[in-house]
C-alpha positions in Angstrom: 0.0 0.0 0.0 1.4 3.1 -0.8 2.1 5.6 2.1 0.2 9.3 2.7 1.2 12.3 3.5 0.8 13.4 7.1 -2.4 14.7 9.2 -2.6 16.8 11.8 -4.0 14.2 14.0 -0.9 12.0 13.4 0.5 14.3 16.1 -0.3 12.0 18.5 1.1 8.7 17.8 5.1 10.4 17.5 7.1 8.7 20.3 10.0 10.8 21.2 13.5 8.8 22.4 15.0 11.1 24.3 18.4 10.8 27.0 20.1 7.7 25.4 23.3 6.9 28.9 25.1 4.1 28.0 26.2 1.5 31.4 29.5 1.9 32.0 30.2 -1.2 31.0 28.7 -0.1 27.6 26.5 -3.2 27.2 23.0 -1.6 27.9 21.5 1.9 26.8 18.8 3.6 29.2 17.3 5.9 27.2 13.6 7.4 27.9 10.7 7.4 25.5 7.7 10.5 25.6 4.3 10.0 24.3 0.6 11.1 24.0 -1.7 9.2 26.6 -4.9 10.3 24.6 -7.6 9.4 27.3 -5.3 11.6 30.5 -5.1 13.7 27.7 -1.4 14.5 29.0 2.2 12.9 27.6 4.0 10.0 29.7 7.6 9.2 30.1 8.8 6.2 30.3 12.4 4.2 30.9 13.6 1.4 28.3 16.5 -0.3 28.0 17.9 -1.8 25.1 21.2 -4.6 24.6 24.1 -2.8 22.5 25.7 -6.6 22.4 22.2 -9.0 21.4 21.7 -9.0 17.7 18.2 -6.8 16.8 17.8 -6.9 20.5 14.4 -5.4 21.5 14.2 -2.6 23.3 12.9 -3.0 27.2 10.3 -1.1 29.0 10.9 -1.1 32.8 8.9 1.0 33.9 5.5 1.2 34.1 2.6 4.1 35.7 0.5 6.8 35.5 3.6 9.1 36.7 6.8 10.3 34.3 10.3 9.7 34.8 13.0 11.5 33.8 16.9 11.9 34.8 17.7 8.4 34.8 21.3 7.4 36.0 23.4 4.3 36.0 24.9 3.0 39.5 28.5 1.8 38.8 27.8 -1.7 39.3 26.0 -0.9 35.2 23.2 -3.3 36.9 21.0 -1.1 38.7 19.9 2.7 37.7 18.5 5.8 39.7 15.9 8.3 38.3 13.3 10.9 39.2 9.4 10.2 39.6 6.5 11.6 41.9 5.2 9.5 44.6 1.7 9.1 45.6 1.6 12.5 47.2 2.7 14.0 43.4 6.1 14.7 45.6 9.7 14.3 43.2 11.3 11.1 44.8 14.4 9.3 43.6 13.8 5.9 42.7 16.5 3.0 42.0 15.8 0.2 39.6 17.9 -3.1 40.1 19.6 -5.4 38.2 16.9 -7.9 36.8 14.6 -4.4 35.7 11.6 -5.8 38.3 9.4 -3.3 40.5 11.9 0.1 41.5 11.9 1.5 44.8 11.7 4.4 46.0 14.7 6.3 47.9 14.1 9.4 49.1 11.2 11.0 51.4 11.0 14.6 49.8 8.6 17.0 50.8 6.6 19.1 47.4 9.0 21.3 45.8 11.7 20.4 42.8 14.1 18.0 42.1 17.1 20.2 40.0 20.1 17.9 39.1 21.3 14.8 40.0 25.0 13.4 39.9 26.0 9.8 40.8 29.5 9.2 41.8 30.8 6.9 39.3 33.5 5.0 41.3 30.7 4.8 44.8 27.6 5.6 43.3 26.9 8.0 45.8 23.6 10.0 44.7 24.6 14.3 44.7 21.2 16.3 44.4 19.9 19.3 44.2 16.6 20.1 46.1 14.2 23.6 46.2 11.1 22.9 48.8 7.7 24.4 47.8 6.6 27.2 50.3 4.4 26.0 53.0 1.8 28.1 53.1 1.0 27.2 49.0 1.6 24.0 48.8 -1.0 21.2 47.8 -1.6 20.1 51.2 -1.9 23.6 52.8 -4.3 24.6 49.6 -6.3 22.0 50.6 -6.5 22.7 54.0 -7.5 26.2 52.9 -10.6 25.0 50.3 -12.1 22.3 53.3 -11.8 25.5 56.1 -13.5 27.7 53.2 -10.7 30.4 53.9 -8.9 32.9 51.5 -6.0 32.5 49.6 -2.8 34.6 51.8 -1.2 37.3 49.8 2.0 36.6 48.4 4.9 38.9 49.4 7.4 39.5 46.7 10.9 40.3 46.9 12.9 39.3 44.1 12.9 40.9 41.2 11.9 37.3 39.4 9.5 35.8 40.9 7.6 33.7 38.6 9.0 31.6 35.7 8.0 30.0 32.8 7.2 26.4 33.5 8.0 26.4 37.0 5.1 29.1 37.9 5.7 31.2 41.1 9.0 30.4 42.4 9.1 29.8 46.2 11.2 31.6 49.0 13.6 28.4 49.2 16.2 28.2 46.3 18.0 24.8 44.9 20.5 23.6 47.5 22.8 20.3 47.4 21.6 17.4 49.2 23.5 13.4 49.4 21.2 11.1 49.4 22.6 8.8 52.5 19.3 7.3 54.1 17.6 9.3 54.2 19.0 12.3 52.3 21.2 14.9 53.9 21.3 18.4 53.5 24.6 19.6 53.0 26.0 23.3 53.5 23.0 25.1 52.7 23.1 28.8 51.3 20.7 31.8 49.7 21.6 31.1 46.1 20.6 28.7 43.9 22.9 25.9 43.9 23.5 24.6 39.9 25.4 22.1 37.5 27.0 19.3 39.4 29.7 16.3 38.9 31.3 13.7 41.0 35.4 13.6 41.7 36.5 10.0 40.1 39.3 9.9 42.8 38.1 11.3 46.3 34.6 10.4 48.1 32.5 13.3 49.0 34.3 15.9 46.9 32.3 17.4 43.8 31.7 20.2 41.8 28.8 22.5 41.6 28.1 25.7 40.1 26.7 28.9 42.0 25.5 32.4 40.8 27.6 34.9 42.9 26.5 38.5 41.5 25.1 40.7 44.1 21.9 40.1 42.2 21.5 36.8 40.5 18.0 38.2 39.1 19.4 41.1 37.5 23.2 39.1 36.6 22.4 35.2 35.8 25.8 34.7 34.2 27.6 35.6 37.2 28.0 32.0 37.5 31.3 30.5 39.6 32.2 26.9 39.7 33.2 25.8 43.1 34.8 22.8 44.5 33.7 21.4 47.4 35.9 22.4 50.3 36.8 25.6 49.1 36.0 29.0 49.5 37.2 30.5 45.9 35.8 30.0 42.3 37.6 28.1 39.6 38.1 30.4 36.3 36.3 32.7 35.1 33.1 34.1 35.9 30.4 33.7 33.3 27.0 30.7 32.3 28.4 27.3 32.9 26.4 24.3 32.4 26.8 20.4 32.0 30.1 20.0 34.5 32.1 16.7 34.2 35.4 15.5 35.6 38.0 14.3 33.8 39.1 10.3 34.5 42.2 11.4 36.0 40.9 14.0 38.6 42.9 16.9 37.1 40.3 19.0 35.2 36.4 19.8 35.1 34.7 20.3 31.9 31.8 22.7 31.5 30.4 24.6 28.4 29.8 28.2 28.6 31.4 31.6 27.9 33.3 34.0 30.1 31.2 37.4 29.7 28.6 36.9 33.0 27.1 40.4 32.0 25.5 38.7 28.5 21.8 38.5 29.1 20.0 37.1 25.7 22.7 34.5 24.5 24.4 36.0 21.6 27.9 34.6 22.8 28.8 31.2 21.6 28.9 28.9 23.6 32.2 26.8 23.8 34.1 24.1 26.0 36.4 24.7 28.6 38.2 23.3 31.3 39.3 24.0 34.4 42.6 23.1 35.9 41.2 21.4 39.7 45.0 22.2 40.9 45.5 25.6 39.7 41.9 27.5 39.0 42.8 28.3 35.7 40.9 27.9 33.1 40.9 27.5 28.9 38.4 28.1 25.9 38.9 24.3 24.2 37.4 25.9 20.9 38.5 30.2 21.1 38.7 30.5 17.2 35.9 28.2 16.4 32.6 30.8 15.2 30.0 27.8 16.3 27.9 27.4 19.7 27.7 24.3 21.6 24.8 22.6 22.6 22.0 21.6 20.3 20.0 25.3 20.1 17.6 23.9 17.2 13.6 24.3 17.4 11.6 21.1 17.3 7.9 19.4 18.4 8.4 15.9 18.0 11.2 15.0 18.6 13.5 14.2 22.4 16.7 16.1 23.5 19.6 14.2 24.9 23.2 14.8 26.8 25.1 17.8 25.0 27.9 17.2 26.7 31.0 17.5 27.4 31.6 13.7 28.1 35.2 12.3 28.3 36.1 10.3 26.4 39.4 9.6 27.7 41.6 11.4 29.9 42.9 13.7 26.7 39.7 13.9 24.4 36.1 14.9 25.1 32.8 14.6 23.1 30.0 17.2 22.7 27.4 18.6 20.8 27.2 21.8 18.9 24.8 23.5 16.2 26.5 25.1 13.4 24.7 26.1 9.8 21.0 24.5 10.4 22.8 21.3 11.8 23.3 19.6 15.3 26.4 17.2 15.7 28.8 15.5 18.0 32.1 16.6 18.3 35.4 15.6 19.4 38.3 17.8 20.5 41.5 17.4 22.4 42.5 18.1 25.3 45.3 20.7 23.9 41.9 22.4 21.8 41.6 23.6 18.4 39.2 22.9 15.9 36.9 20.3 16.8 36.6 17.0 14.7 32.8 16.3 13.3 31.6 12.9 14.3 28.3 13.3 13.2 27.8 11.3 9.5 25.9 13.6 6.6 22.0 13.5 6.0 21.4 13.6 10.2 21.5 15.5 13.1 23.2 14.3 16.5 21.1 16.1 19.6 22.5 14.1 23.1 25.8 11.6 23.6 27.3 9.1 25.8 30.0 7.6 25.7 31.3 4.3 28.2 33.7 1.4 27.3 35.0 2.7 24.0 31.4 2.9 22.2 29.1 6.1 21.6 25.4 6.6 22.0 23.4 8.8 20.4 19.9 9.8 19.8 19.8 10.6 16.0 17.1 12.5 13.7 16.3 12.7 10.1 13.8 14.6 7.9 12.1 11.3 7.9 12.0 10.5 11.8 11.6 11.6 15.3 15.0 10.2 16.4 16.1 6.9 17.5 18.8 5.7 19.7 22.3 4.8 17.9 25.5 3.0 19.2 28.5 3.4 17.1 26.8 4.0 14.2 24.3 1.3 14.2 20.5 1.7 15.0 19.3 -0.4 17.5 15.5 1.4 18.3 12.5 2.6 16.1 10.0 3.6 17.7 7.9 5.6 15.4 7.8 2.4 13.2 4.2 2.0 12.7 3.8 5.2 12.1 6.6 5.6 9.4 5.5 2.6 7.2 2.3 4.4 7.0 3.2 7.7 6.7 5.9 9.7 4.4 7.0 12.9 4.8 8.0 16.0 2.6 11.7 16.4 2.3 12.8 20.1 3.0 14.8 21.9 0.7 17.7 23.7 1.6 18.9 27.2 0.5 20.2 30.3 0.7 19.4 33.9 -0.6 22.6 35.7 -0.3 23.5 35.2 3.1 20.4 33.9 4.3 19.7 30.2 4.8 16.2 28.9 4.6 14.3 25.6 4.4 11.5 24.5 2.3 8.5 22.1 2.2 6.9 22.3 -1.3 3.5 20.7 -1.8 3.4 18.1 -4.8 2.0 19.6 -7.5 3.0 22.1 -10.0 3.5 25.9 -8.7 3.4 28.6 -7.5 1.4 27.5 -4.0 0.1 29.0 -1.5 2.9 30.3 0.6 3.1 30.2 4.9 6.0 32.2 5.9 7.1 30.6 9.2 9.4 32.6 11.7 10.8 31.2 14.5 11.3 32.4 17.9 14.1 33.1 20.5 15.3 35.2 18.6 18.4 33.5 19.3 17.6 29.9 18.1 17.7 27.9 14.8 15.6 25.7 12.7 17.9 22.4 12.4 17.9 20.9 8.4 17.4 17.4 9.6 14.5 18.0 12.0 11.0 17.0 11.7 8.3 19.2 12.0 4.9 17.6 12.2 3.2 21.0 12.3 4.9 22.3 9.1 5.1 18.9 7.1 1.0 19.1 8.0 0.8 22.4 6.0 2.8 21.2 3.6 0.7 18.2 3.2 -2.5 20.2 3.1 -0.9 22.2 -0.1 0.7 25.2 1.5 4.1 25.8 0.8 6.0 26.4 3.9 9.1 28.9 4.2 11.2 28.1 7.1 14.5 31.0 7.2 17.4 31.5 10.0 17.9 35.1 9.6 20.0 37.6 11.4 19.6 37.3 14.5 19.5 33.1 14.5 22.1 31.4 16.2 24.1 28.0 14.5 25.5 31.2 12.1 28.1 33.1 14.1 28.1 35.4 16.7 27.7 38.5 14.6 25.1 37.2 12.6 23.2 36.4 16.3 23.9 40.0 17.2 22.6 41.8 14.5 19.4 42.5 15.4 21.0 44.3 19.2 18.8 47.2 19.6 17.3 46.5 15.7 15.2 43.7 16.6 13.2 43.9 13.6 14.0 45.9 10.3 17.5 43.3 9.4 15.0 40.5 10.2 12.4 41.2 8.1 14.5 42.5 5.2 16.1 38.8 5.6 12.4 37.0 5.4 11.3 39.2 2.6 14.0 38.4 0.5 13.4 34.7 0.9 9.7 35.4 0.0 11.2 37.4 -3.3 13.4 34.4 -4.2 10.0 31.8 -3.4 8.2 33.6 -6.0 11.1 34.1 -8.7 11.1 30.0 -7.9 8.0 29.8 -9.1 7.1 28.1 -5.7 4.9 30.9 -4.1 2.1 32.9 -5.3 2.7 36.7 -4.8 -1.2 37.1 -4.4 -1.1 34.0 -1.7 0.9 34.7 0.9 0.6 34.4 4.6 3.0 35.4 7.9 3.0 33.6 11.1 5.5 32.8 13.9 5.5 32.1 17.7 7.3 34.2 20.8 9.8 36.6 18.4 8.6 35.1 15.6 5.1 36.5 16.7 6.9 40.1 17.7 8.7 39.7 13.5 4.7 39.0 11.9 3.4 41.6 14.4 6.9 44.3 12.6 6.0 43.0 9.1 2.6 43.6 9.0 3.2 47.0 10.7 5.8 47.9 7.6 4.1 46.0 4.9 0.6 44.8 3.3 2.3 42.5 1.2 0.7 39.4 2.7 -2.9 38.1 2.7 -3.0 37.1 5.9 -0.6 37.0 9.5 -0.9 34.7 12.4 0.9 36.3 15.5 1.4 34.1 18.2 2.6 34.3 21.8 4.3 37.7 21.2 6.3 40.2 21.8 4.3 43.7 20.7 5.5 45.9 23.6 8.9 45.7 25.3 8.3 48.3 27.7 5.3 46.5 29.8 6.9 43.1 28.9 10.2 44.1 31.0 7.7 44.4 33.7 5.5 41.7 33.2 8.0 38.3 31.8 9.7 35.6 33.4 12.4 37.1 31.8 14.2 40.3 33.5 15.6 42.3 30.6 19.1 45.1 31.8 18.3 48.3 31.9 21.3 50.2 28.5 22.4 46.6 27.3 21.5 44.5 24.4 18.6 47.1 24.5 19.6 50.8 24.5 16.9 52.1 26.9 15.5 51.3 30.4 12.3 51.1 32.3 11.7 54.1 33.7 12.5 57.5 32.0 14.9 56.0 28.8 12.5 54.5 26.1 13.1 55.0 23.1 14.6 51.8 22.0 11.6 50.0 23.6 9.2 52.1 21.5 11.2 52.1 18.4 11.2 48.4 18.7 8.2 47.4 19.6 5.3 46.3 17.0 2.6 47.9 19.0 4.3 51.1 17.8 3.3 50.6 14.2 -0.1 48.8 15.3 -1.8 51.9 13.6 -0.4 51.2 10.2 -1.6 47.3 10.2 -4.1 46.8 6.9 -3.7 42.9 7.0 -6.4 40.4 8.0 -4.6 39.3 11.5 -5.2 36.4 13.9 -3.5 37.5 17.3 -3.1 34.1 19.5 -2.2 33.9 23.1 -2.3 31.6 26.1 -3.2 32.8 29.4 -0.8 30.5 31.0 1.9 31.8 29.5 4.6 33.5 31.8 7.7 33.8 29.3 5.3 36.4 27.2 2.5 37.3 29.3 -1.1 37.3 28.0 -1.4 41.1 28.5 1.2 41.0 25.5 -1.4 39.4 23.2 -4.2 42.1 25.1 -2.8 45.2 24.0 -1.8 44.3 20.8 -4.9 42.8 19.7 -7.0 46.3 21.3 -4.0 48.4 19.5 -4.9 47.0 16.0 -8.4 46.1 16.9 -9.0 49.8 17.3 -7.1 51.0 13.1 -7.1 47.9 11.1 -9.5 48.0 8.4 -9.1 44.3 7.7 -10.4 41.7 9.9 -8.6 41.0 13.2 -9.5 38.1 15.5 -8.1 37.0 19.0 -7.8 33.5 19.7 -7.0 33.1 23.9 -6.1 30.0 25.2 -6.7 29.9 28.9 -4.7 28.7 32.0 -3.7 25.3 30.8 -1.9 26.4 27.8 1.6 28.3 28.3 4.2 29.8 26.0 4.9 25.8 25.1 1.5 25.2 23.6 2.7 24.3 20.2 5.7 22.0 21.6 4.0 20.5 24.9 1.0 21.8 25.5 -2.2 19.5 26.3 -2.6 17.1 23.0 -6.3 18.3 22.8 -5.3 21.9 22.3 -2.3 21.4 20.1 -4.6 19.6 17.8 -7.3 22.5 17.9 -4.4 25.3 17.7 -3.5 23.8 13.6 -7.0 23.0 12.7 -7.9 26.1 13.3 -5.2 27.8 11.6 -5.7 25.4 8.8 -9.1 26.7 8.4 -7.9 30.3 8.8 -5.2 30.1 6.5 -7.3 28.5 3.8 -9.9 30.9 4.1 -7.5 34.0 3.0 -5.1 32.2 0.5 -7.0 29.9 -1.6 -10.8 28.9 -2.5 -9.9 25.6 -3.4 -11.9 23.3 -1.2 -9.6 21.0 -1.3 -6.7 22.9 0.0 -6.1 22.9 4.0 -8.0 19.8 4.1 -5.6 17.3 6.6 
């Protein structure tokens, strides 16, 4: 039978590999698997494990539930594992799997609150942790209390300058703080900051690494970020964002990826491996010539993340991953640094690694797939299966219009099509070549043709090209989308008279720009923007600096903020415009999605519409929010696309 082009309701059968960890004796991967549990109407997590030595060895689910698990860790023994999972009291525990993979147990007795990182020490598989307890006073059981004694809701006193986040939701007095899990857990040296990144000493028990935001402020300086050793007082290198620490076999160095300017706010630095010197506290850039960020910064909706690294792979070489030109890949570089080596074959993208007994995991995608787990090369899951010998999808094209890259899905069929330019958001993010997107292969399928670009301001490109659009957030942007449009129609791909805008976050602040500077396109679908930066320093998870990467501040400097901001040029709109916006959404508040809506509700002589998703959906509605909504959110701009760029009944039906 031949295969079909995807739906939108094939949404929810993707399973999404994510976290392959080999055992350190490199005969098993753990890895975890993500789906859509249609009747909770929620995703589940689960843990499988699958033989790197049995021949077409079938891959093992040990876990079983109604509750996710994530951060999975093997014991050194490579026959018993540790990961995170809520108990019956919907409290984060740690749990321990043994050898055999029957019933796990459960560990630790945590009160509510939020499990942050988790190292195990890989010579005595002592469990490092860190810990944030919910506030008293809101936490499920005092709630409760609250409802049955029919009494109020407290206020909430505020103190911080960031006190909600997106995700996470209001974020309690307590902050993250190390714990050892020793039966039961102990709380080590506890402190006022939040307690980060952490990894294990091969050599000496109970000495590790962590990392620790030292500014005055961390709220108003999060790159201020030391790496401390346990047992001293002083940082190691360079201030500046640190993630993913690792030791080095031999003891003498720690690993991290980051970048030493702690005052960068928005992430326009790339960033690189280093290490640290344990002995000395000095510290080198691996990669300081190399134009190319590490860690996988590509956009996806289907698909698992994995490890980024750095992982050693001996005591003179590490592993990593790092997105460069539309592509994610592992990477090997030396100990005495340079230019990194590309591991990572052509036609595929490489998103998380491990390495253990001289063989590499890794959880690889293609246009064609959501990602499967790998061992040197060879592919020993597929989970998406079923779904794959039933379904093909459209392979993107790649290009580039000057100095702008772009992908493409083209409908079958002769040209031009209706056209869907999609932006993505950030701004400081990338759309990968190799990655599978259900939502735009679903246009595609219904007979739009879907433009894809990285323009200025993308990372994956370079740092300048990520920081061209400082305090000019929108004009090199939009002259960089429009001139892939021009090139569409010279293709003969897109109709002039059939073109649409959309994007999500800053690619919903970009549509809400272009339509304010141009009437080129039929139709615009803004969603979970940016229109005013002014209120949205005072309303976002985020906490923007007052005179950096924008020239103004909050209070009596501006300019930038208005010259900047869509809602600016909300008069001048003359496009048919649906505004879309989640209540739930913290990283760009609803009242983002209010004003601009009322500001061109108020001029716009075309039609403009408001689509408000309430509390359950955040700023991650079109990656993770519930199934039933994701599903609604394309139908509906399936129908609202087809009603402004075609009157072909049988276009936008999926």
């Amino acid at each position: 039978m031949p295969k079909r082009l995807t739906t939108i309701d094939d949404l929810l059968r993707f399973a999404a590999p994510s976290e392959p960890h080999l055992s350190p004796d490199g005969k098993w991967v753990a890895y975890l698997v993500k789906g859509v549990w249609e009747a909770k109407n929620r995703y589940i997590t689960q843990l499988f494990l699958v033989s790197t030595e049995t021949p077409d060895a079938q891959p093992l689910q040990v876990t079983q539930g109604e509750n996710s698990v994530s951060q999975h860790h093997w014991l050194p023994d490579s026959k018993s594992l540790v990961f995170v999972r809520n108990d019956s009291a919907k409290c984060p525990q740690i749990w321990q799997l043994e050898a055999g993979w029957g019933e796990p147990f459960i560990l630790t007795s945590l009160p509510q609150g939020a499990i942050g990182e988790i190292s195990v020490s890989p010579k005595w598989g002592e469990i490092l942790f860190t810990f944030r307890p919910a506030d008293q006073e809101w936490s499920e059981s005092a709630v409760e209390a609250r409802k049955k004694e029919n009494k109020s809701a407290p206020p909430r006193v505020i103190e911080r300058l960031r006190w909600r986040q997106e995700g996470s939701g209001w974020l309690p007095k307590a902050t993250f703080q190390l714990y050892l899990y020793e039966h039961p857990e102990r709380p080590l040296k506890a402190g006022k900051r939040d307690r980060g990144s952490l990894c294990w000493s091969p050599e000496k028990e109970e000495r590790f690494a962590f990392t620790e935001n030292i500014a005055d402020d961390p709220d108003r300086q999060p790159g201020a970020v030391g790496l401390f050793v346990s047992g001293k007082k002083t940082p190691l290198g360079p201030l500046g964002p640190k993630s993913n620490l690792s030791w080095s076999p031999d003891g003498k160095y720690i690993a991290y990826l980051g970048h030493d300017h702690p005052d960068e706010l928005w992430g326009t630095w790339n960033m690189h491996l280093w290490v640290v010197n344990v002995a000395t506290g000095k510290a080198r850039d691996l990669t300081p010539g190399w134009d190319v960020t590490a860690g996988d910064l590509a956009l996806g909706e289907v698909y698992g993340r994995g490890d980024i690294g750095p992982v050693w792979e001996s005591e003179t070489s590490l592993v990593f991953v790092a997105s460069d030109k539309g592509e994610v890949g592992v990477y090997r570089v030396g100990l005495e640094g340079g230019v990194p080596e590309k591991l990572t074959p052509e036609g595929c993208s490489e998103v998380g690694v491990s390495v253990a007994a001289g063989k590499i995991a890794t959880l690889r995608l293609t246009s064609q797939d959501a990602g499967d787990i790998y061992v040197d090369g060879k592919r020993l899951t597929q989970h998406n299966d079923t779904l794959t010998r039933e379904v093909r999808f459209i392979e993107p094209v790649a290009f580039s219009v000057g100095d702008v890259p772009c992908f493409a899905l083209l409908p079958e069929g002769d040209g031009p099509h209706p056209t869907v330019l999609y932006i993505h958001g950030g701004p400081h993010l990338m759309y990968g070549r190799w990655h599978l997107f259900h939502e735009y292969q679903a246009l595609a399928a219904a007979g739009f043709a879907v433009l894809y670009p990285n323009p200025r301001g993308s990372k994956g490109y370079g740092e300048a090209w990520t920081g061209a659009i400082k305090d000019n957030w929108g004009e090199p942007a939009m002259a960089d989308c429009m001139a892939v449009v021009d090139h569409a129609i010279a293709q003969g791909w897109s109709d002039p008279e059939r073109l649409a805008v959309m994007g999500g976050s800053y690619g919903g602040y970009l549509t809400g720009w272009i339509i304010g500077h141009t009437d080129r396109f039929a139709c615009a679908i803004a969603e979970r923007g940016v229109y005013n930066l002014q209120s949205f320093g005072g309303t976002s998870d985020f906490c923007q600096q007052d005179h950096g990467y924008f020239s103004s501040n909050h209070t009596d400097d501006t300019e930038s903020f208005r010259r900047n901001s869509p809602i600016t040029y909300a008069g001048k709109v003359k496009t048919p415009v649906l505004i879309v916006h989640s209540e739930g959404d913290l990283r760009c508040p609803i009242s983002q999605g209010d004003e601009y809506f009322r500001a061109v509700k108020r001029t716009n002589p075309a039609e403009t519409l408001y689509l408000r998703y309430g509390p359950e959906a955040s700023h991650e509605l079109s990656r993770g929010g519930p199934p039933d909504l994701r599903l609604d959110r394309q139908k509906r701009f399936h129908a609202y696309l087809k009603q402004y760029l075609t009157k072909d009944t049988s276009i936008g039906e999926s």
